[in-house]
Phi, psi and omega in degrees: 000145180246140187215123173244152156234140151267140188215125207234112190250016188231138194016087182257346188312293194321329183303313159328298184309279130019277174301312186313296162316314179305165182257144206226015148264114212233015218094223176312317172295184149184141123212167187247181167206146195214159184243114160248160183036239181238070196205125144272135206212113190234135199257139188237142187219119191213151183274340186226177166285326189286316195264000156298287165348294193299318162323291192293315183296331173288319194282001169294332183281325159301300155329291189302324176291352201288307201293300206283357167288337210279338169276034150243339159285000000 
């Protein structure tokens, strides 16, 4: 089993929001996220290195989409 974490400490509603939508069962792959404080913090899970990638690549297209909403307000 494989495991990455990210922890994201700045405007997480939208992020939130964002993340809420995604599928969060990937195959092999999952992950979840949760908010403490002003903190977000998203956890990733894979059976393999191949379904980490995968994983790991969907929450980056979330994060990109996040960064470029955040520049069109």
């Amino acid at each position: 089993m494989y495991t990455s974490s990210l922890i994201i400490n700045k405007d997480i509603d939208a992020l939130i929001k964002i993340l809420s939508v995604e599928e969060k069962n990937l195959g092999r792959s999952s992950f979840s996220y949760r908010k403490e404080d002003d903190k977000l913090f998203i956890e990733m899970n894979a059976q393999d290195a191949t379904a980490l990638k995968t994983v790991m690549n969907t929450v980056v297209k979330v994060l990109i989409v996040w960064e470029k909403s955040k520049t069109v307000q």
